[in-house]
NUVOZA-611815 format. One record per residue (C-alpha): x, y, z. Coordinates in steps of 0.05 Angstrom, whole numbers, plus 32768, in hexadecimal, padded with zeros to 4 digits. Each point is the difference from the previous one (the first is absolute). Layout:
X_Y_Z
...
END
This chain:
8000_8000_8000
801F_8046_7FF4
7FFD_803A_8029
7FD7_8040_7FE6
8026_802C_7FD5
8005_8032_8041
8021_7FCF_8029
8031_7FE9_7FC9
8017_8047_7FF2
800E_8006_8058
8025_7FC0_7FFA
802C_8018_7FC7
800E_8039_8014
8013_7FE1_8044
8033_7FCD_7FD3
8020_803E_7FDA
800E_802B_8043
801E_7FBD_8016
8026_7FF6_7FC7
8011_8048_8005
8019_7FF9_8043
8026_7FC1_7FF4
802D_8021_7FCA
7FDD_7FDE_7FC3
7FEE_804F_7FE3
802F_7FF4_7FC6
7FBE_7FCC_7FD9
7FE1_8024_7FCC
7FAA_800B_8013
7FF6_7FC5_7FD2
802C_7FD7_8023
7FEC_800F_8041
7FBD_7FED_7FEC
8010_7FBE_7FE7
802B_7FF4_803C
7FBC_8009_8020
7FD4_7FD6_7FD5
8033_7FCD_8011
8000_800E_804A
7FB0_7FF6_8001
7FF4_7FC2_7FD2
7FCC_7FD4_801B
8018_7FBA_801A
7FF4_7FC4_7FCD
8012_7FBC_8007
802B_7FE3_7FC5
7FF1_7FAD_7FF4
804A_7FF9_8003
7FF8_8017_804B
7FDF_7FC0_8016
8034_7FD4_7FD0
8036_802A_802A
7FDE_7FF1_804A
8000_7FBB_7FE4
804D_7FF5_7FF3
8007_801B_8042
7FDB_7FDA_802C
801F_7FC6_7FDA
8048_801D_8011
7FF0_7FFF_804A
7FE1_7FBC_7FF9
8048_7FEA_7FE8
8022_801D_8040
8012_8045_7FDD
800E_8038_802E
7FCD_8040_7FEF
802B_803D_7FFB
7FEF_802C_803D
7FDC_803A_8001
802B_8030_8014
802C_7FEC_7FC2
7FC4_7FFB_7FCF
7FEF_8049_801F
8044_8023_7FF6
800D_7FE7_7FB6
7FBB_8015_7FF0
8006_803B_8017
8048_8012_7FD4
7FDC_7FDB_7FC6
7FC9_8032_7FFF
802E_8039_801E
7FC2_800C_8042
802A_8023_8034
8008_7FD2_8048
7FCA_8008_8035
8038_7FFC_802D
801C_803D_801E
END
């Protein structure tokens, strides 16, 4: 469901004074907007998920170690270059 036009145009403008703040003020309008759009995308599930849950549980089954989260976090994190939540 999206938000009424009002509401999206308050949540931009809360993601470009962000963005402002954060040092990103060097993107172009149009690529602050699609940074948005890309920040906001509704969550799908992809069939491939469930083929990927799959593998896994079948890993564990076999006695493989799952990689822990604080691992999965911090490589996720550089991958998609999202600042720490530790201060």
């Amino acid at each position: 469901m999206q938000p009424p036009v009002g509401q999206e145009l308050v949540e931009f403008t809360a993601f470009l004074s962000d963005m402002i703040r954060q040092g990103q003020s060097h993107l172009s309008p149009e690529e602050a907007l699609d940074e948005w759009r890309d920040s906001v995308k509704t969550f799908s599930v992809d069939p491939t998920d469930y083929e990927l849950i799959d593998e896994a549980l079948r890993d564990l089954a076999k006695g493989e170690q799952p990689v822990p989260f604080a691992d999965f976090d911090r490589h996720f994190r550089i991958k998609q270059n999202i600042e720490s939540d530790k201060s």
